[in-house]
N, C-alpha and C positions, 0 to 999 in steps of 0.2 A: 547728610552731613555737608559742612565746607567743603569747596573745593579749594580751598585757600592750601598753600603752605606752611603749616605749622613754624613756629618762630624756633630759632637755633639753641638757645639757653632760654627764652618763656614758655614755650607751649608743650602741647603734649607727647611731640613723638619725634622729632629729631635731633638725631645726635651728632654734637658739632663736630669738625675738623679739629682733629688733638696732634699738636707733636709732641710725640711720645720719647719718653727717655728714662732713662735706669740709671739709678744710681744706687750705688756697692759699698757700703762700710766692710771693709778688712779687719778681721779678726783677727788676731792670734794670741794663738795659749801656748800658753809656756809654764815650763813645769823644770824644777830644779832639784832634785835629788845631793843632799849632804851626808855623806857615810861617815859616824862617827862609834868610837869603842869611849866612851867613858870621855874623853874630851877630843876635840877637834884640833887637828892641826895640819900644817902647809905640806902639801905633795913635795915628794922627791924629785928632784931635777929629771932624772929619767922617767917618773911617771908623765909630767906635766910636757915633757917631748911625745913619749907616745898618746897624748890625746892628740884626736881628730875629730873635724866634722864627718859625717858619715849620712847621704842623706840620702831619700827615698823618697819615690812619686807613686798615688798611684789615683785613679779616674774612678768617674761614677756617671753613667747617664741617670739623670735626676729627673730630667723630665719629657714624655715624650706626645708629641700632639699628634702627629700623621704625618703632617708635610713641616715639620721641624722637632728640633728637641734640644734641651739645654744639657749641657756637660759639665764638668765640675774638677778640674785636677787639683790637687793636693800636694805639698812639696813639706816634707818634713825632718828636720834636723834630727835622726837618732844618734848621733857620733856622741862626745865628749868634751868636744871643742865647737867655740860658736861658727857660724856660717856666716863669710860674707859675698854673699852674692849667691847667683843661682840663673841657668839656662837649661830647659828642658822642653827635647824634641821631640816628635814623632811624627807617624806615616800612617795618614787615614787612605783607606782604596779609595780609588778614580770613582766621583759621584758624592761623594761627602766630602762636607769642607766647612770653614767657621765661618759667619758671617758678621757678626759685633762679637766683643769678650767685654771682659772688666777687670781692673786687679792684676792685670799683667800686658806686656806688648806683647801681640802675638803676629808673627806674618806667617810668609808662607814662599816657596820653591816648588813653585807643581803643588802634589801631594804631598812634602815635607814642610811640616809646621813647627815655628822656634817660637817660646814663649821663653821675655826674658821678665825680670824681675820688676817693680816699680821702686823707684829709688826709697822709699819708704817700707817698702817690704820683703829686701835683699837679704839685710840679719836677722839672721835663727839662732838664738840661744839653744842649746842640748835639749832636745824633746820638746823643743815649739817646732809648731808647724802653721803654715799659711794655703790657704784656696783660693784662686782664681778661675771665673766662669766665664761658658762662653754660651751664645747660641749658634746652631748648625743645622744645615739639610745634608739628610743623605741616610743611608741605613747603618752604614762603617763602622768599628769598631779600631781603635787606636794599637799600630803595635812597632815594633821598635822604638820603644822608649829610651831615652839619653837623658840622664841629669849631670850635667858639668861633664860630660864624656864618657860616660861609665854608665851601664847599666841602668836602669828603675826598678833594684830588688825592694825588697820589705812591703812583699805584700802589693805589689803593684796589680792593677789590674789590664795591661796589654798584656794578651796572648792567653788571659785568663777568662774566659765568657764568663758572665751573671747566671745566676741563677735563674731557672723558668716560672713563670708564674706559676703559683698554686691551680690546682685545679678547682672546682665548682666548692665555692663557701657555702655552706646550710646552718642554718640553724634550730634544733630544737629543746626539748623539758623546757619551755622559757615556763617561767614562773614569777611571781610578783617582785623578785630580788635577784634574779637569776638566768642566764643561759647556756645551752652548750652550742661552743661551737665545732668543727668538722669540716674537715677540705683535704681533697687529695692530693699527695706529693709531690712536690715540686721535684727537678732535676739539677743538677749542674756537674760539669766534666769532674772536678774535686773534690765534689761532695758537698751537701747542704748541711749548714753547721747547726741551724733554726730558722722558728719562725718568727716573724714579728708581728704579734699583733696589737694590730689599731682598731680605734674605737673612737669613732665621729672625728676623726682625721688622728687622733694622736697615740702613741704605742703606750702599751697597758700590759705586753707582755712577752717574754721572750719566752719561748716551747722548742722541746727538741722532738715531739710526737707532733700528732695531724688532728689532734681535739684538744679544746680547751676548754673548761667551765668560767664565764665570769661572774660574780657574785659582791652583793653587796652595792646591784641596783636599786632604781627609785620606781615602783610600780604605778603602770599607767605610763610609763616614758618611752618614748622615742628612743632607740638605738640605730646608729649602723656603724656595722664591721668589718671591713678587710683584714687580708694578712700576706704579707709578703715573703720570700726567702732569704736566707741569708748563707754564703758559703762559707770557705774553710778561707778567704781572703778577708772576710768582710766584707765583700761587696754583697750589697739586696738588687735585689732581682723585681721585676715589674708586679703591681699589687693587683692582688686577685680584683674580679668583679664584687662589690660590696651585698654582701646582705643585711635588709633592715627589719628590728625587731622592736614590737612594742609590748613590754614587759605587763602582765595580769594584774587586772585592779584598778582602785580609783587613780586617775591623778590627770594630768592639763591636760588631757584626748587630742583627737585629730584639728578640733577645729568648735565652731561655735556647736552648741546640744542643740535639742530638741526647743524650739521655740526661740530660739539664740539667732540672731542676726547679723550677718556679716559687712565687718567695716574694713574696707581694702585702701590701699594707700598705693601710689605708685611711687617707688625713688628711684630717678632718674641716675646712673653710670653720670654723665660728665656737669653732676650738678656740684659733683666734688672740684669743679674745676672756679669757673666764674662766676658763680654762686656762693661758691663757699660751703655747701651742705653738706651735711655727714652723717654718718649711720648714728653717732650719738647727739646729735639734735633732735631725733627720734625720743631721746631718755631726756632731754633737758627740755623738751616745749611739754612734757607731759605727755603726747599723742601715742607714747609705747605701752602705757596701760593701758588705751582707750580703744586700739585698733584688735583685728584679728588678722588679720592677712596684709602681705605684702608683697607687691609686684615687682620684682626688679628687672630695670629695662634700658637698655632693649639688646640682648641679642643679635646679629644676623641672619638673615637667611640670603644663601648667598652659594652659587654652586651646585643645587642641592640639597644641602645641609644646611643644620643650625651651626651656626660659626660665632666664634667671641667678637662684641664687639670694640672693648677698648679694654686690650690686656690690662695697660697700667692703673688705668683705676678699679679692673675689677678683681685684681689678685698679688698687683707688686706695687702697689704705692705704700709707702713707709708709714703707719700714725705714731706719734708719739704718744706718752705716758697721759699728756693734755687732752688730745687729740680723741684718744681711744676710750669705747665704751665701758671699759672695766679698769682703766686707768692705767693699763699694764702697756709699757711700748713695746712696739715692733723691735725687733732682731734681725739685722740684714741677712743669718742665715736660715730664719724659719721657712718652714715648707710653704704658707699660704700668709699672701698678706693683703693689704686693699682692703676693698668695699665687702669681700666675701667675709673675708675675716671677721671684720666688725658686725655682719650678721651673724656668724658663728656666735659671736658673744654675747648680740641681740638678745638671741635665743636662749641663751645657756643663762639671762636673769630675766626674760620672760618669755618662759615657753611655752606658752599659749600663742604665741605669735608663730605663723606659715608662712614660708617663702616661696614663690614661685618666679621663676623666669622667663622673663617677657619677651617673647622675641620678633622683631620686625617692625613694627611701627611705621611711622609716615611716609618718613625716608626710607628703608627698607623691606616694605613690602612687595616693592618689584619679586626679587628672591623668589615669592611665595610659585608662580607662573610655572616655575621650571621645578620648584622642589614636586610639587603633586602630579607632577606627570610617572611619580614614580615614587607615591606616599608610604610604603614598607621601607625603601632605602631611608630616604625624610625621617620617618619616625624614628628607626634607628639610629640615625644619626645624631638627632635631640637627645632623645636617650643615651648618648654614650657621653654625651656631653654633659647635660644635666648631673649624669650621676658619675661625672669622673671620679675616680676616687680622693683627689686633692680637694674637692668640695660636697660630693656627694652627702655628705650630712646638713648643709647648708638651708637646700632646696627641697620642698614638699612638692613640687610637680614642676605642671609649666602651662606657659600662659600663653597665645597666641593672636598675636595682633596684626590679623589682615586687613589692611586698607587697599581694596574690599575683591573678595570673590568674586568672579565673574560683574566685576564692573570696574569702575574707574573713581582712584583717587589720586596719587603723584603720577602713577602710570593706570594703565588700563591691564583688565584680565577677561581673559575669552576663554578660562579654563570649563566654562558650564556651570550648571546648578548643584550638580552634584558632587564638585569638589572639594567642600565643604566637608561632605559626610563623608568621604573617601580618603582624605584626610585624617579626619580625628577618631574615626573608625582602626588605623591603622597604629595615628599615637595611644588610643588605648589600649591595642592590646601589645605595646610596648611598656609603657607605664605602669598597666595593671593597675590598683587600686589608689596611688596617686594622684594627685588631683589635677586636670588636665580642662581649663578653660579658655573662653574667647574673646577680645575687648571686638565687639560689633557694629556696626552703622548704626545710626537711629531715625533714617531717612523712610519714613512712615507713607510718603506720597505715592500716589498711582504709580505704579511701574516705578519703583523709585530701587534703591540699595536694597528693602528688603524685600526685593520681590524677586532678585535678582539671584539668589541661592536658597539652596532649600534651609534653613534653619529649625525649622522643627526635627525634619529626619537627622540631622546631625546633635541635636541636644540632646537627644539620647544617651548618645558619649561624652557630649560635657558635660561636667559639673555645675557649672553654672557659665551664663552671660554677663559680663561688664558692656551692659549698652551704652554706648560712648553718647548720652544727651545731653550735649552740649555743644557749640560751635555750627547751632543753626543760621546766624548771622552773622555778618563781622564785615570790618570794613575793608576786605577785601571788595564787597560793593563799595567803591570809594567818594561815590557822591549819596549813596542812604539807597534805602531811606532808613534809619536808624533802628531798632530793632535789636529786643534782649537774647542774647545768643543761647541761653539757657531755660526757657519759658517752659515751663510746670504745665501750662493748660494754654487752649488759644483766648483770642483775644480781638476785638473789634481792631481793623485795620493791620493783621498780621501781614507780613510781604507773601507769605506762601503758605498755602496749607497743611496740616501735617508736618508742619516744622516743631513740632512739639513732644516734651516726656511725655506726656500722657498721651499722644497720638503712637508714637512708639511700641510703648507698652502691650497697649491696646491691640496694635497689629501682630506683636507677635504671642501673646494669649490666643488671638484668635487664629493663628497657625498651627495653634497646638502647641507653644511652646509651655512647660509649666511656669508659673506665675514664681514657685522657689526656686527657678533657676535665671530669675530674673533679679541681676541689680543696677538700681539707679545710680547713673553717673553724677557726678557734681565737680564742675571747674573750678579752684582754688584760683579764678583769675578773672581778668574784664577784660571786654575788649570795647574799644572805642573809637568815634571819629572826632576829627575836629572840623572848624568853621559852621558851626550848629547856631541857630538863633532860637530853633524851638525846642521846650522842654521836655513835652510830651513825648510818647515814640514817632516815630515816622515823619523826622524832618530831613531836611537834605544837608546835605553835608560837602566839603571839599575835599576831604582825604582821612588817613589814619592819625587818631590823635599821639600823641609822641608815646612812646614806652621804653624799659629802660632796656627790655632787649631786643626788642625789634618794636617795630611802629604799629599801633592797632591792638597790643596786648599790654596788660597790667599784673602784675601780682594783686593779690585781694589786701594781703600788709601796708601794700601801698597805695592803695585807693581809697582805703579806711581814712586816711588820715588827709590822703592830696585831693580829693573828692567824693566825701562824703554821699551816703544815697540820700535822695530827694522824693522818692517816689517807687510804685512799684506796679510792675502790670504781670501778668499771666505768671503770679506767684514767684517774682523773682526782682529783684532791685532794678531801677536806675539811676543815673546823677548826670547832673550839669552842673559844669562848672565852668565860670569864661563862655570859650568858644568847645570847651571839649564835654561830648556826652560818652559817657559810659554804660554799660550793664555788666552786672557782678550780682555774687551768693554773699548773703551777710549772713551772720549766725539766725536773725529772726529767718530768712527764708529758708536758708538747711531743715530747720526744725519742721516749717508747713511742708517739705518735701517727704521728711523725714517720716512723718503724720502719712501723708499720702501713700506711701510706698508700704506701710503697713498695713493702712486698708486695702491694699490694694495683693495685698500679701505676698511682695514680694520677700526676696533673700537679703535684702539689707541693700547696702549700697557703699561704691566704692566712688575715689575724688584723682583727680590728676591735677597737682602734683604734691608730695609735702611741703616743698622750698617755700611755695606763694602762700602758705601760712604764717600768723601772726607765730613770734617767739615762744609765745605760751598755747601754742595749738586751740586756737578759738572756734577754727572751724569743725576739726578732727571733735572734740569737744560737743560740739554740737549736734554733729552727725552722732556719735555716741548716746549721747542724752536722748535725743530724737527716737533714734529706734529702741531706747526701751521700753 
């Protein structure tokens, strides 16, 4: 592979620097109750003295990661009389503290925290009420609550613990419409009022017993279910670990059948940013009927563990009604929002389509050094994350993208050969029957990247390889000699040997990897130099020819049209144009790839990235038709 730096918003695997920020639409509901006998008319002087506001707070930890967790307080007008204004305190123990809120000022005295109003969400009408959130570290629990001086009764939650999570979810009788669920009792000091249960993130039902039957599935479908507690406050308590059930009979199965070939796609996390991409260009360029799988990327790894990599786009960015795949906006106060969301919905109008999460890529596979000195913690860690229960329905597995085991790509790795298998040895039997694969090197040469780790003893436990063939050349050589970074087959005058899919391939067939657990990669982009006088490959050059996000790279949407291909060598496009040469995938070379990979009996073939496709997915299209 390159040794290049992948580009920030063009190429395939870093992710840019984001300032990240939240923003809060304020809600408030309000409910007005008119008590009339036959006709309506004006209170008595003495009643309209004794109304009052009468108001009440009480808290929810909403959500919790390990090393933070979001809160939630509530301030509600039950009196008679409207409310104006509002200041409410409380005393978190020493070690927990707020760090950003929203929807309300909040400071702080030590451990005593005053949240007052925002000038817009001081009056409360009789039975509105308003929430303001914050984020926090620490384990604490909130207790002497104050609203306006007085107490936080009606059901506050200081002094009151939450419910305990349910114990172990199971599920059986599933049947083509149906399942039973079953989970052991939760606790709470007051008692647990119900359950609630969810179903691929959303509640479907409240139970006051420890089994539930649900019914009136679609057989052959994908389910998962959690359930959480509920006390005699109201307050829910942390949601069991999910269990997931695929109901008996025909219908969209795990993934492509028997003789079905897999078309993968990567969507990049911050292509929602200066790109402009979104999980429903997926449904408007066409490429959401055409694909099977989808990689989303990238993850962290970082710690040890697999870690989020850009909250805001992957769970709290807002879409609107325009914006969003099923046309429905966002709600500032829904549980899941972002990028995951819009896969949520992906799914739910074509689910045939698999998500997996891709974690580490260019820039963060350093991470990978320190998590496998301790691959049981690692796996577990992915796995809790993968299958949180705020997303766990989301995600079909997960993907991992080391650049590269025991060698050197942004950094270097001196973990051994057999990190690899010690590794995904571990995430498998965390996963379990999920699908759990690799994006890999395709550097074919003597002693090269894949000589470097055992890859056959570890395909065992993948499901399959995304062999990353692409980014054999580029003008990271910045004087050439020019050279298609994508080439099919060699080629009189190649810069290096084995710089090729079909040398790749080849190597790792003959390691014993199987041939269906092998797919072909394909760059939805060109990379290029400028100052070129020859047309052919292998002229000299002065540098990277311009690109719109970094220097040396193109989208394929934009090459199509700003420099057309001229030519093609070792099964793959070039162009000149001016002083700038190129090499790029045009739909005619997808298809001889496409061809090749068949004969060749691999699993299909996956592309990095969607964005650098055309509006009506030309290329996705291709790859499609291809491998039929």
């Amino acid at each position: 592979m390159s040794t290049v730096s992948p580009s920030t918003d063009g190429s395939r695997s870093r992710p840019r620097a984001l300032h990240r920020f939240r923003r809060r639409a304020l809600a408030v509901l309000v409910g007005l109750a008119v008590p009339f006998t036959g006709m309506v008319g004006l209170a008595a002087p003495t009643q309209a003295a004794e109304a009052a506001a009468d108001p009440s707070a009480s808290y929810t930890r909403t959500q919790d990661w390990g090393s933070g967790f979001e809160g939630k307080w509530t301030v509600k007008n039950t009196g008679t009389a409207p409310l104006n204004g509002w200041t409410l305190e409380w005393d978190f123990p020493a070690g927990t503290k707020v760090t950003s809120a929203w929807d309300a000022d909040v400071t702080n005295n030590g451990d005593h925290w005053t949240a007052k109003n925002k000038s817009w969400a001081g009056s409360l009408a009789p039975g509105a009420s308003v929430s303001f959130g914050f984020n926090g570290t620490g384990p604490g629990t909130p207790s002497g609550c104050k609203l306006n001086g007085a107490s936080c009764d009606g059901g506050s939650v200081p002094g009151d613990t939450p419910p305990t999570a349910p114990g172990t979810l199971t599920a059986s009788d599933v049947t083509e419409s149906s399942v039973k669920l079953s989970w052991k009792a939760a606790t709470d000091d007051k008692g647990v009022k119900n359950y609630d249960v969810l179903r691929d993130g959303a509640k479907v039902a409240a139970v006051t017993a420890t089994t539930w039957t649900d019914q009136g599935l679609t057989a052959g479908t994908d389910y998962s279910y959690s359930v959480q507690a509920r006390d005699t406050a109201d307050q829910t308590g942390p949601v069991s670990a999910p269990v997931k059930v695929t109901t008996r009979g025909e219908g969209p199965g795990p993934g492509p059948g028997p003789g079905e070939k897999i078309n993968l796609g990567y969507f990049t996390e911050w292509g929602v940013y200066g790109r402009n991409y979104h999980v429903k260009n997926l449904v408007t360029s066409g490429s959401a009927e055409k694909i099977t799988h989808i990689n989303y990327s990238f993850g962290n790894v970082q710690g040890g563990k697999c870690t989020i990599g850009d909250s805001f786009a992957a769970y709290d960015k807002a879409y609107t009604a325009a914006e969003s795949v099923d046309g429905v906006a966002d709600t500032w106060d829904q549980p899941l929002r972002g990028n995951f969301n819009q896969l949520r919905k992906l799914k739910a109008k074509y689910p045939h389509i698999k998500v997996l999460w891709s974690f580490g890529g260019w820039t963060w596979s350093g991470g990978f050094t320190d998590a496998v000195k301790n691959p049981a913690a690692f796996a577990k860690s992915c796995h809790d994350l993968v299958e949180d229960p705020r997303w766990a329905d989301v995600f079909d597995g997960i993907d991992l993208d080391w650049e590269y085991p025991n060698a050197c790509g942004l950094s270097c790795d001196s973990s051994g050969p057999a990190a690899l298998t010690d590794m995904v040895r571990a995430m498998r039997a965390q996963f379990g029957s999920d699908l759990v694969t690799a994006a890999i090197t395709a550097d074919a040469s003597s002693g090269g990247k894949l000589d470097a780790a055992d890859y056959a003893g570890a395909a065992q436990y993948f499901d399959w390889y995304n062999v990353m063939t692409y980014d054999f050349f580029g003008a990271w050589d910045k004087t050439g000699p020019t050279a298609p970074h994508s080439a099919l087959t060699s080629y009189t005058g190649i810069p290096k040997a084995d710089f090729t899919s079909a040398a790749a391939i080849a190597k790792l067939k003959a390691k014993g990897v199987p041939a269906s657990k092998l797919l072909l990669g394909i760059g939805f982009y060109g990379r290029g130099w400028t100052g070129v006088t020859q047309d052919a490959p292998g002229g000299t050059a002065t540098g990277p020819a311009t690109g719109t996000y970094e220097a040396g790279i193109e989208d394929y949407k934009v090459l199509k049209n700003t420099c057309p291909a001229t030519g093609t060598v070792g099964g793959t496009s070039y162009a000149k144009c001016g002083s700038d040469w190129w090499s790029y995938d045009t739909p005619a070379t997808v298809k001889t790839k496409m061809t090749w990979a068949k004969d060749q009996g691999l699993g299909g073939a996956f592309f990095w990235e969607f964005s650098g496709d055309t509006a009506n997915g030309e290329l996705v299209s291709a790859i499609d038709s291809g491998l039929r």
